[in-house]
C-alpha positions in Angstrom: 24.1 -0.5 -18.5 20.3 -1.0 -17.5 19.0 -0.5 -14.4 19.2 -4.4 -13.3 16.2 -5.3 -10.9 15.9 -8.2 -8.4 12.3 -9.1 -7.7 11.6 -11.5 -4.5 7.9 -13.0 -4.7 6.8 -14.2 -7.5 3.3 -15.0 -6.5 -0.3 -14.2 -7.9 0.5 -10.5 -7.3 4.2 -10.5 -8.2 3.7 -11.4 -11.5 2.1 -8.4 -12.4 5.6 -7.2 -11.4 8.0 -9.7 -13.6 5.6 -8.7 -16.7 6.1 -5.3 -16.4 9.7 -5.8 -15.7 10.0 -7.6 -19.0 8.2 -5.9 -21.4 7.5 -2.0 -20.1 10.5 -0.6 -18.6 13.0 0.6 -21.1 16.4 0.7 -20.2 15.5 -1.8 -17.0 16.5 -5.2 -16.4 15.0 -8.0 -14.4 18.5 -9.1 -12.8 17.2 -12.2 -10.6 14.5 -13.3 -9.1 13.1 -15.2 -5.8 11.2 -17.6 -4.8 10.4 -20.3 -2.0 9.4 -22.9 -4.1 11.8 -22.0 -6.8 9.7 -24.6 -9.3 6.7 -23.5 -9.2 4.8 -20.3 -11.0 7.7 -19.7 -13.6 6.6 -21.4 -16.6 5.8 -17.8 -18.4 9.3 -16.5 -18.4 10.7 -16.0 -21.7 13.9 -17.4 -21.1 15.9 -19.6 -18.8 19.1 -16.9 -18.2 17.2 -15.0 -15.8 18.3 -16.9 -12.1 16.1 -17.9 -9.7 16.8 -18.3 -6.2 15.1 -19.6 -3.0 16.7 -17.5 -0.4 16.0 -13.7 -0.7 19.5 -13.1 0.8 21.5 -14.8 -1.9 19.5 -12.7 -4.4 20.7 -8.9 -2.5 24.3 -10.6 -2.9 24.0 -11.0 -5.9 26.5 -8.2 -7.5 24.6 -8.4 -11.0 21.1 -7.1 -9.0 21.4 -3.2 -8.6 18.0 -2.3 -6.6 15.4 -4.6 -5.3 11.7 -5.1 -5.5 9.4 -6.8 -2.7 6.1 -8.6 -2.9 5.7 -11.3 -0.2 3.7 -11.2 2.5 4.5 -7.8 5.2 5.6 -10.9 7.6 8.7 -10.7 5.6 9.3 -7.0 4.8 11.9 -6.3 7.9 14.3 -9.0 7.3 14.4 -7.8 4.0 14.3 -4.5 3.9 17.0 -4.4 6.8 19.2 -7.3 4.5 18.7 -4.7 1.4 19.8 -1.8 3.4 22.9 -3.0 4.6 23.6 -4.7 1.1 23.1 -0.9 0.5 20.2 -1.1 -2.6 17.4 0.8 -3.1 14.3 -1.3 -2.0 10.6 -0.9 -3.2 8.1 -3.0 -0.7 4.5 -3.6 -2.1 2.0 -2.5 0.9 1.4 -2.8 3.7 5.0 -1.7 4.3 4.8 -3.8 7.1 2.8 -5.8 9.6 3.0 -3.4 12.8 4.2 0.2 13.1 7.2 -0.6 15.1 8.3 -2.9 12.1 7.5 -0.3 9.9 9.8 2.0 11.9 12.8 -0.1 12.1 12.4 -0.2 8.5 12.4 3.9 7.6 15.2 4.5 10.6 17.8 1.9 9.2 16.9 3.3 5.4 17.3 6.9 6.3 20.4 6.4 8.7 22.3 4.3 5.6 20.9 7.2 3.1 19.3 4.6 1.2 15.8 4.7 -0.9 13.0 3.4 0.3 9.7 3.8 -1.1 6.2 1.8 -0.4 4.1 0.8 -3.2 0.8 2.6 -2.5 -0.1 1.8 -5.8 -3.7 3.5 -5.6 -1.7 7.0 -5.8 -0.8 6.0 -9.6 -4.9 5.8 -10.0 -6.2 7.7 -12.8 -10.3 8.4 -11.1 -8.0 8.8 -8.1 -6.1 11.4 -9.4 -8.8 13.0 -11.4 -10.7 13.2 -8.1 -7.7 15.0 -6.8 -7.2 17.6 -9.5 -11.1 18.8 -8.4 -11.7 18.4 -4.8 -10.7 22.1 -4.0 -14.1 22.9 -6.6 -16.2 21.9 -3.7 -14.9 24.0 -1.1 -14.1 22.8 2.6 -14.1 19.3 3.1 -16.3 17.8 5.7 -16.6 14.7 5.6 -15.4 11.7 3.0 -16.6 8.1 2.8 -14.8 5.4 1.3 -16.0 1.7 0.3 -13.2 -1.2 -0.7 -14.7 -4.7 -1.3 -12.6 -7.2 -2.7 -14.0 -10.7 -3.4 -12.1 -13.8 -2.5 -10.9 -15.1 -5.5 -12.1 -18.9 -6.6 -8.9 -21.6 -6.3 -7.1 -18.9 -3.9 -5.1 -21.1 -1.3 -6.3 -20.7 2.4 -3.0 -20.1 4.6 -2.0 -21.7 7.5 -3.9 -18.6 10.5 -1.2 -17.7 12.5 -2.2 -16.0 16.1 -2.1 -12.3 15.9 -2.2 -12.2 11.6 -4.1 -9.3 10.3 -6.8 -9.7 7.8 -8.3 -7.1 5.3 -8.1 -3.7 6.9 -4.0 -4.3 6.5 -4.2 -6.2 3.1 -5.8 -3.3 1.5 -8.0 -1.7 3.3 -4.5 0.3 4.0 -5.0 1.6 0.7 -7.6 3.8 2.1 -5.5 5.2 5.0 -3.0 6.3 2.9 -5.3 7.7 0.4 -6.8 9.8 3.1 -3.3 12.0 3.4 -2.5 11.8 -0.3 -5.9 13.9 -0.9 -5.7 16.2 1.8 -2.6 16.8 2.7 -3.5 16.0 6.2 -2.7 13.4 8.6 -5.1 11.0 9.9 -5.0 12.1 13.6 -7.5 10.1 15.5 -9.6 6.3 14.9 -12.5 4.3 15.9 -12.7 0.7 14.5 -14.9 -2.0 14.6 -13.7 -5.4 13.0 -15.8 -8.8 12.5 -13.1 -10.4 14.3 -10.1 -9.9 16.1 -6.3 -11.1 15.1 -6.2 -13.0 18.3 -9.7 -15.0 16.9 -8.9 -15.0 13.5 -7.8 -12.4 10.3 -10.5 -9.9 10.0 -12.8 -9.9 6.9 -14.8 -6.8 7.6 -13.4 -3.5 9.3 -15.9 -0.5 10.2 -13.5 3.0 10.8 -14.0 5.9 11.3 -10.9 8.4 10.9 -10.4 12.1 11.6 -7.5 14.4 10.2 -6.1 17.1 11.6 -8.8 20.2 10.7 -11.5 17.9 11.9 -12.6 16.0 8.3 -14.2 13.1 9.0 -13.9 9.7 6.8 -15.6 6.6 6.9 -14.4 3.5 6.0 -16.1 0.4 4.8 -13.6 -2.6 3.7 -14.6 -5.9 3.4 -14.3 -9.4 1.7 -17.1 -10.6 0.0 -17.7 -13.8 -2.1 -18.5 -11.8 -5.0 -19.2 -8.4 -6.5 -15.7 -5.7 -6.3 -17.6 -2.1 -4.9 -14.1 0.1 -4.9 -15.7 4.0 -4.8 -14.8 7.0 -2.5 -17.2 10.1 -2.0 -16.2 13.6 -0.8 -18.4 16.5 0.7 -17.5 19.9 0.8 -19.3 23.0 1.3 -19.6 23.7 -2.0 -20.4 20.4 -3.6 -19.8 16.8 -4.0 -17.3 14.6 -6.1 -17.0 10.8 -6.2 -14.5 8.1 -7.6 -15.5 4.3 -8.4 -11.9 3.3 -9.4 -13.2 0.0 -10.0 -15.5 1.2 -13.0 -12.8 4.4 -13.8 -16.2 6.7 -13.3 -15.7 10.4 -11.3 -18.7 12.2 -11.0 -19.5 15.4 -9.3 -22.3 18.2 -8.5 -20.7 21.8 -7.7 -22.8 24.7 -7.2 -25.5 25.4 -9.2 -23.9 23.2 -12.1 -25.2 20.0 -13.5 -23.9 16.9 -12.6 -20.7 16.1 -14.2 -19.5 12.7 -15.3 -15.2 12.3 -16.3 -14.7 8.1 -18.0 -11.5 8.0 -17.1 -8.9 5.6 -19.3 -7.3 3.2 -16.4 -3.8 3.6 -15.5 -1.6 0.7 -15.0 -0.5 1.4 -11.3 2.2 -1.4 -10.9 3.7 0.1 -13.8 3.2 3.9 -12.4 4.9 2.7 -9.3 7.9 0.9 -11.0 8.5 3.8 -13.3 8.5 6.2 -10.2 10.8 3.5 -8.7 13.4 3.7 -11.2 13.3 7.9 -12.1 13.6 8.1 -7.9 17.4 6.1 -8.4 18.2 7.6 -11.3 18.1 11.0 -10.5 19.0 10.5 -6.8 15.7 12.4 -5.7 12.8 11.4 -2.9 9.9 8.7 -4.3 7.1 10.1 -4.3 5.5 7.6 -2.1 8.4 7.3 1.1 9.1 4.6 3.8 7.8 7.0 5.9 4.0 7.5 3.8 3.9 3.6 4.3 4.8 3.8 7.8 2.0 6.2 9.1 -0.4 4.2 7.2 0.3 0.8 9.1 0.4 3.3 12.4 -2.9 4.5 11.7 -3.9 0.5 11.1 -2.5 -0.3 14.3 -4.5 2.3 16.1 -7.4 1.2 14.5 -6.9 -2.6 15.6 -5.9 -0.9 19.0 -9.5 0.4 18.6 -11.1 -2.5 17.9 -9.5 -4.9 21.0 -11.1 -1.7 23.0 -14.4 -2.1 21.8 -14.6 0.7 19.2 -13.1 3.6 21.3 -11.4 6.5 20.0 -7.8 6.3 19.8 -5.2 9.2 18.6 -2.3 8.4 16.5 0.1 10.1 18.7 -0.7 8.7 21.7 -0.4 5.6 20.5 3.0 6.1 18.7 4.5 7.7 21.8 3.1 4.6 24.0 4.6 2.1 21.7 8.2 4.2 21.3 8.3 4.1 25.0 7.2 0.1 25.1 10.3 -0.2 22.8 12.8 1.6 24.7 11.9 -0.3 27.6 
């Protein structure tokens, strides 16, 4: 029997998912599928067996759906994830795990006390100049200080949602690639934030975010993420002591200058992350071992966002990731 998969969003982004479900995965099946306007957006699948359904709960009922896939928007992610936990099925949520840390830590509690997989779709950690980048940033010795640069354009004919008081805007769409990527390098947890955003949730979703992170021996990281009406930069740059190495994933370029040495320069061939992420998905169930990317990875990255939009409503000030997580546990238990 194949490995039968239930996919629930089937938009722009989450048919990247139903190709790869289709053609790449040997031994996988796309069980069902989900979408609120169950019409629209399905013209490409191969055949009409495959049910679609317009309420993500009747899909996790579904006893012909073994483990479940999710890429709608993070507003969406708890319901879910909690409905998938208790259906007891393995869950993969496309980032930002969710909107808000709490959120985020209902999610990884409920998981964990059921015993159930959940794993977050950082899909920059499947990179291939990301990883490369990893396999040499011990050549240039102690890290000081890392800069990072993210920005996407807004795509022509994209449909402008309905702005909902409080929605967050880039920095959590994907600028939370770059938190995460900051502990997947390192090993270190971002430990304190300063932020400054173009706008705040309560105005409108943010377009541009300024941060600057620290870990935990003192590296520092700037951010830069933005939208832009055209023109993708997507490139990260890392000092040490010893040298230099830098990543434009968007070009698939590392480049570095250690010691002495000349400059290197590594083309690297692109990796299909969505794939990377799925095929980690599945090897995770199969063998009943962690994923390598946890509920718990994808909830420290949306607590470091939240401290940096903490940041921002402060004007800018430094806030610690602790401090924050202990004030909001203690909000909750009130």
């Amino acid at each position: 029997m194949p490995l039968r998969i239930g996919l629930i969003g089937v938009g722009r982004h989450g048919s990247r998912y139903i190709h790869h479900l289709l053609h790449d995965l040997p031994g996988v099946s796309l069980a069902a599928l989900c979408r609120k306007r169950i019409g629209e957006g399905l013209a490409s699948l191969p055949t009409t067996e495959i049910p679609v359904y317009g309420d993500y709960r009747v899909l996790i009922a579904d006893p012909a759906v073994d483990a479940v896939v999710v890429v709608t928007p993070p507003s969406l992610c708890l319901e879910i994830c909690l409905a998938a936990v208790k259906a007891r099925k393995p869950i993969l949520i496309e980032k930002p795990l969710a909107p808000t840390g709490p959120e985020a830590r209902a999610m990884v509690a409920a998981a964990e006390e059921a015993g159930l997989l959940l794993m977050t779709a950082q899909t920059m950690r499947f990179d291939s100049a990301i990883l490369l980048l990893k396999d040499h940033l011990q050549e240039i010795g102690r890290l000081r200080y890392a800069t990072f640069t993210s920005r996407i354009e807004t795509k022509a004919g994209t449909q402008v949602q309905s702005w909902i008081p409080g929605q967050r805007g880039a920095l959590l769409e994907f600028g939370v690639h770059l938190l995460d990527l900051v502990p997947f390098l390192t090993g270190e947890e971002v430990v304190a934030v300063r932020c400054e955003l173009d706008q705040l949730p309560a105005v409108a979703p943010d377009t541009m975010a300024i941060v600057q992170a620290q870990t935990a021996s003192g590296i520092r990281c700037v951010m830069d993420v933005a939208r832009v009406v055209a023109g993708r930069v997507a490139r990260t740059e890392w000092v040490g002591t010893q040298g230099q190495i830098a990543a434009d994933w968007c070009h698939h370029r590392v480049t570095a200058v250690i010691g002495d040495a000349s400059a290197l320069e590594w083309l690297v061939q692109p990796q299909q992350t969505i794939l990377a992420t799925l095929r980690a998905f599945v090897h995770a169930i199969e063998t009943n071992s962690p994923p390598p990317i946890t509920g718990r990875d994808g909830c420290r990255a949306i607590e470091v966002a939240d401290a940096c939009y903490r940041s921002a409503e402060q004007g800018g000030v430094s806030v610690r990731i602790s401090s924050l997580r202990e004030e909001t546990a203690a909000s909750e238990r009130r």
